[in-house]
C-alpha positions as CSV (number, residue, x, y, z in Angstrom):
1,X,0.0,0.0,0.0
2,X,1.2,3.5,-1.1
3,X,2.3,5.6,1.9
4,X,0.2,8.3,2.8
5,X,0.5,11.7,4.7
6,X,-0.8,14.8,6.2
7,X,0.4,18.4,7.0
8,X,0.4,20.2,10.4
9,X,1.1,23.8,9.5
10,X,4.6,23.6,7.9
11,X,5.1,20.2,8.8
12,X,4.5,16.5,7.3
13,X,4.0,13.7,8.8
14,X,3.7,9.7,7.5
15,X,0.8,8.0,8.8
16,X,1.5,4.7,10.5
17,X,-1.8,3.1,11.0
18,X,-1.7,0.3,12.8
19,X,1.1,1.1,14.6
20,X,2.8,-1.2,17.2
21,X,3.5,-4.7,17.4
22,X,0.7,-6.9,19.0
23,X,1.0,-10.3,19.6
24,X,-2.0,-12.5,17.9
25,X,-3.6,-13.1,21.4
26,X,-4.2,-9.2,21.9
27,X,-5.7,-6.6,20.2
28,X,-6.9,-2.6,20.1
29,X,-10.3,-3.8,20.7
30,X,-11.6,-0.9,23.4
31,X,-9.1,1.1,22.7
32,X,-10.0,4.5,24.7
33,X,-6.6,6.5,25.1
34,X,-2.6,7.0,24.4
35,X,0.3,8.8,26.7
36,X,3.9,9.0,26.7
37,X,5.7,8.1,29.9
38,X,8.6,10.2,31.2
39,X,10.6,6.9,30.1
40,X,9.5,8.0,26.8
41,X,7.6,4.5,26.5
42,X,4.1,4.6,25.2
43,X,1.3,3.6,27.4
44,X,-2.5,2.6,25.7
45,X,-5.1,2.8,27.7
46,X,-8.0,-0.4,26.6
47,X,-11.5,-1.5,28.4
48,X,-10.2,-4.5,28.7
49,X,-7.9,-7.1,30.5
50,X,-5.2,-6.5,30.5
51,X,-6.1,-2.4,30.6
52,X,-2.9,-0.8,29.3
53,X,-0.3,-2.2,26.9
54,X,3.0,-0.5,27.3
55,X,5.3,-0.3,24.1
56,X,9.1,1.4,23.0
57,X,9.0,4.0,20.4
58,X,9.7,1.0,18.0
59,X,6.6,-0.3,18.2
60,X,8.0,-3.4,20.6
61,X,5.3,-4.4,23.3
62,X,7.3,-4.8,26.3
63,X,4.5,-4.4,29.2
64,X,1.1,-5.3,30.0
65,X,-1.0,-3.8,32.9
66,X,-3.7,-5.2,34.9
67,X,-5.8,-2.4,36.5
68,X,-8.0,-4.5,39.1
69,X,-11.4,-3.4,40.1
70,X,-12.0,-0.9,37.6
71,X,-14.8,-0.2,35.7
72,X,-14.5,1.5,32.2
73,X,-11.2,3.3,31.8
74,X,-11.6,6.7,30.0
75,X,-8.0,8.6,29.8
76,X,-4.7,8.1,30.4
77,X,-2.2,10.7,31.4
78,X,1.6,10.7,32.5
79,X,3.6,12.8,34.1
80,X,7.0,14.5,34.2
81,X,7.6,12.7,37.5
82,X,6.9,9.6,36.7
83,X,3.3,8.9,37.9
84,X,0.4,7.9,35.4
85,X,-3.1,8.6,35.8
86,X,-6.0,6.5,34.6
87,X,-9.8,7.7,34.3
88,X,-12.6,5.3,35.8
89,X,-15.6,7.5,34.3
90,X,-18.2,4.4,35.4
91,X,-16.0,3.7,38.5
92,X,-16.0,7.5,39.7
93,X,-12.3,7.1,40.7
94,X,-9.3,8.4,39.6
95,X,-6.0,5.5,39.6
96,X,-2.8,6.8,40.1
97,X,0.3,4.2,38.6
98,X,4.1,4.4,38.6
99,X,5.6,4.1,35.6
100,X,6.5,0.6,35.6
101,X,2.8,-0.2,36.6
102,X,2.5,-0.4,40.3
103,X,-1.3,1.5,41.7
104,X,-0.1,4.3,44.4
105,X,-3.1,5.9,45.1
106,X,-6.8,5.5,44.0
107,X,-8.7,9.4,44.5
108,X,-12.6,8.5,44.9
109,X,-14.1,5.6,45.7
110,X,-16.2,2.9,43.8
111,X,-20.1,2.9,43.4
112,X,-20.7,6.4,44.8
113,X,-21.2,9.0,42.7
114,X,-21.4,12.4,44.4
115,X,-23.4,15.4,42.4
116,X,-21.2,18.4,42.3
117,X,-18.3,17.0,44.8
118,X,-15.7,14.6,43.4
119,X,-16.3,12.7,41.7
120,X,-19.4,11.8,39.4
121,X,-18.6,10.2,36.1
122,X,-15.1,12.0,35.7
123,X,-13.2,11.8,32.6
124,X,-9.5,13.3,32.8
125,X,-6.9,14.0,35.1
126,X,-3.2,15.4,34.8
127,X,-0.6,16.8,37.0
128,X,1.1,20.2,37.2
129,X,5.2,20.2,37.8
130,X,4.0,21.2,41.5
131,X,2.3,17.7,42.2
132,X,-0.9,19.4,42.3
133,X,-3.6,17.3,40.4
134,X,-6.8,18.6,38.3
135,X,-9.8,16.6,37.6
136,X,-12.5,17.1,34.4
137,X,-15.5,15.8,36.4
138,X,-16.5,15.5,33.6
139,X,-20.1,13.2,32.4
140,X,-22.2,13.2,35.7
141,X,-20.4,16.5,37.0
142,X,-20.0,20.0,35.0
143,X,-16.8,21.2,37.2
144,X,-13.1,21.3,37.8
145,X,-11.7,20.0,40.8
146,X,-8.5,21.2,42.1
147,X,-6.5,18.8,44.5
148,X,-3.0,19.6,46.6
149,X,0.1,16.3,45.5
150,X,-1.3,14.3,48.3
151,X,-4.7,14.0,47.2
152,X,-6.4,16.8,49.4
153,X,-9.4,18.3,47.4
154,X,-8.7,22.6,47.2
155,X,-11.4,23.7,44.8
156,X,-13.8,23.3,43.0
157,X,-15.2,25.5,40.0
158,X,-17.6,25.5,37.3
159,X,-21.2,24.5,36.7
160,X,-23.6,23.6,33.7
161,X,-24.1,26.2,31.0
162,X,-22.1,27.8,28.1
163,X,-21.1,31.1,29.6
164,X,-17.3,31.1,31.0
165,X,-16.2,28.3,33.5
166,X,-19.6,27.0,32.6
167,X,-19.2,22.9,31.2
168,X,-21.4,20.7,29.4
169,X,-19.4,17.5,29.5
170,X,-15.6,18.8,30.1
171,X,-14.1,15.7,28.7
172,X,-10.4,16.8,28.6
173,X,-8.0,18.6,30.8
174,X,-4.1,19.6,30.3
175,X,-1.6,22.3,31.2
176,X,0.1,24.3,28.4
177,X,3.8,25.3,28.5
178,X,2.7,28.5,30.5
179,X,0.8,26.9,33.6
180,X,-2.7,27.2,31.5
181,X,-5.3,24.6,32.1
182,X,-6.7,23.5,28.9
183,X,-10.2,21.8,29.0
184,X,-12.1,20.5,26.3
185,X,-15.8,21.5,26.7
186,X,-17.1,18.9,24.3
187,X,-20.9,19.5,24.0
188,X,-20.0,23.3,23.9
189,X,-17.7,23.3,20.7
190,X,-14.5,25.1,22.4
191,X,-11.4,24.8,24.8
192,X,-11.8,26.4,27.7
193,X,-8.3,28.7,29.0
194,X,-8.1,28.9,32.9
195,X,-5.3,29.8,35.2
196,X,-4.7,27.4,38.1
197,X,-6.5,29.3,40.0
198,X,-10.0,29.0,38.3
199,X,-9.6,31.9,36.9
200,X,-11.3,32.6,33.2
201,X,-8.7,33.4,30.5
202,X,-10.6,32.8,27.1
203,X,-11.4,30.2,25.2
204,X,-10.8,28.5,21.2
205,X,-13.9,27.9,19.6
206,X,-14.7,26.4,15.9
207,X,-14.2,22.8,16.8
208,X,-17.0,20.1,16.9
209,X,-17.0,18.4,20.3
210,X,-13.2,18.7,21.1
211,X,-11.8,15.4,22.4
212,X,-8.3,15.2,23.5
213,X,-6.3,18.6,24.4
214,X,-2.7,17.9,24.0
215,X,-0.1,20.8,24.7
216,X,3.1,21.2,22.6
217,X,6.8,22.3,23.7
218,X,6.2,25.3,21.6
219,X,3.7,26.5,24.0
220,X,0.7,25.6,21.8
221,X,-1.4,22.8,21.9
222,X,-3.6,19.9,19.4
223,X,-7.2,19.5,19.8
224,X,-8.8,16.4,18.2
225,X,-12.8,16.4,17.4
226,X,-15.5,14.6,16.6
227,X,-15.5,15.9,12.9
228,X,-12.7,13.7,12.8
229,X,-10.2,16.0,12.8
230,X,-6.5,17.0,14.5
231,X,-6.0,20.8,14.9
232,X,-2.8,22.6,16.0
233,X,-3.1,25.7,18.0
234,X,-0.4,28.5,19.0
235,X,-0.1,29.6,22.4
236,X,-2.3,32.5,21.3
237,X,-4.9,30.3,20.1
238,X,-4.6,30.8,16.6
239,X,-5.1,27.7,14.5
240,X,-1.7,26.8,12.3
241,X,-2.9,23.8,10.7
242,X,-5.4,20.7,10.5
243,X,-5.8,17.3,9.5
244,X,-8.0,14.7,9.3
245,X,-7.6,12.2,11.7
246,X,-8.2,8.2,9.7
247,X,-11.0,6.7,12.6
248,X,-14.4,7.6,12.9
249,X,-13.2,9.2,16.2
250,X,-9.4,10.3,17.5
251,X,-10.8,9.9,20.9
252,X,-7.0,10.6,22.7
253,X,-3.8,11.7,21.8
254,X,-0.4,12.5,22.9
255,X,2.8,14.5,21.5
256,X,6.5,12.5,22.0
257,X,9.6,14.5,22.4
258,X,10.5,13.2,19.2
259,X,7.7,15.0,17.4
260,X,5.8,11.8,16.9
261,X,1.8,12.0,17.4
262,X,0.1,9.0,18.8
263,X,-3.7,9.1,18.0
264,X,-5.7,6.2,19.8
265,X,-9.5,5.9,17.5
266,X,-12.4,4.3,18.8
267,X,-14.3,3.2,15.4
268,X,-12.8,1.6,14.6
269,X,-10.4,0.8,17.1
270,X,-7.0,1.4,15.9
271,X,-3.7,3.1,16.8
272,X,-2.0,5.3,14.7
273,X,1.3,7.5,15.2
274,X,2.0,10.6,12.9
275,X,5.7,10.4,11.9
276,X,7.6,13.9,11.1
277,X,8.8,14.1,8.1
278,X,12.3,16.0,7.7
C-alpha cells in the first residue's frame, strides 16, 4: 500500500496506522486513550484485561498492565515525575500508577457518585510540575476539581451552562507550557483557558465536540474532534494547521519529544502515530 500523509502547518507527517506490534492473542479492541511516559515509553489505555499495553518508540510491546477493580477506563495521562493517571468514568475514581505499573493511590471511591463533589462520572486527570492534580468531572459533574500532591481536594469551580467556567461535559483537561489549564468542553464546541486558579482566560472555539487537548513544547497545543479531525493551535490560540484524523473518532492523543503524534481511534479501534517528516 502507497504511503500516505498529512500536513500540520509547515510540517509532514507519515501515517502509520496500525502502529505497534501486537501479539496474535491481543488486540486494540476498546481502545480508549494514548500517553507517553517520562521513560519516553508509550502507554495505551484499553476496556479490557489487561487495561494498558506499554510499548518502546519501535513499536515493541514490552509491558502489559492489569488495572483490578475498575470499571470502564476513560484517559490516560503521564507525568513529568513519573506517575500515570488512569480515568474510571463508570467507576467515579481516579488510579494513580508508577511508571512501571505499580497502583499508588486511588482518588474517589467505587459505586458512589457524588453530584457536584468529586467525583461523578469523571473523565480526565493530569498533574502540574508542582504535584498538584486537576480533575474534568466530567459526564455526571459540570466542574473542575482542584487537588493539593497528596490528594487533598482545594477547589472546585464551574457548573452547567455555556457562559465562561460553565461545562457541558468537560471531557479533557491539560496544562500548556505557561501553567494554563486546557479543558475540552465537548458538547459546547470550544477549549476552555483557565489559570490554576480558576480563573477565566478565554477560550478556542470552531471545533466540533473537542476530544483530547494535548499541549506542545512550543507553548501551543492539538485539539482532536468529533469531525474527525486533528487541529494545531499557537499559544495565542490561533489555528496553524489541520488534519484529518483516519477513525471515525481520535478519541486521545499525545505528542512524543520526538515530534511523533500517537492518536488512539475508537471506530474503529486502531492506533496510529504521525511520523515527522524532515
Amino acid at each position: 500500500m502507497r504511503d500516505q500523509f498529512v500536513g500540520l502547518g509547515e510540517r509532514r507527517y507519515k501515517v502509520e496506522r496500525p502502529w505497534g506490534n501486537l501479539p496474535a492473542q491481543l488486540s486494540y479492541d476498546g481502545i480508549t486513550d494514548v500517553a507517553v511516559m517520562s521513560s519516553g515509553r508509550v502507554a495505551v489505555l484499553l476496556r479490557n484485561d489487561p487495561a494498558v499495553l506499554v510499548f518502546d518508540p519501535d513499536g515493541s510491546l514490552v509491558d502489559q498492565w492489569s488495572v483490578p477493580d475498575i470499571v470502564a477506563g476513560h484517559y490516560i495521562r503521564a507525568s513529568a515525575t513519573g506517575r500515570v493517571y488512569i480515568t474510571d468514568f463508570d467507576g467515579h475514581r481516579i488510579f494513580v500508577f508508577s511508571n512501571d505499573g505499580r497502583c499508588e493511590r486511588v482518588l474517589g471511591a467505587r459505586d458512589e457518585p457524588r453530584f457536584g463533589e468529586p467525583f461523578n462520572h469523571p473523565a480526565d486527570a493530569v498533574e502540574a510540575p508542582d504535584g498538584e492534580i486537576y480533575v474534568a468531572d466530567g459526564y455526571g459533574n459540570s466542574c473542575i476539581h482542584r487537588f493539593s500532591a497528596d490528594g487533598r481536594l482545594l477547589a472546585t469551580w464551574g457548573k452547567p451552562g455555556a457562559g465562561p467556567l460553565e461545562f457541558s461535559t468537560p471531557h479533557a483537561i491539560a496544562i500548556d507550557r505557561a501553567g494554563r489549564l486546557l479543558v475540552g468542553d465537548r458538547e459546547n464546541n470550544r477549549v476552555q483557558i483557565l489559570d490554576r486558579d480558576g480563573k477565566w482566560l478565554g477560550q478556542i472555539g470552531g471545533l466540533y465536540k473537542p476530544m483530547a487537548v494535548e499541549p506542545t513544547p512550543e507553548g501551543g497545543f492539538l485539539v482532536t474532534d468529533h469531525t474527525p479531525r486533528l487541529s494545531l493551535y499557537s499559544a495565542e490560540g490561533e489555528l496553524i494547521g489541520r488534519c484529518r484524523t483516519f477513525g471515525t473518532v481520535g478519541h486521545g492523543c499525545a505528542l512524543a519529544s520526538d515530534g511523533c503524534i500517537y492518536i488512539a481511534e475508537m471506530g474503529p479501534a486502531m492506533l496510529t502515530r504521525l511520523s515527522p517528516v524532515s
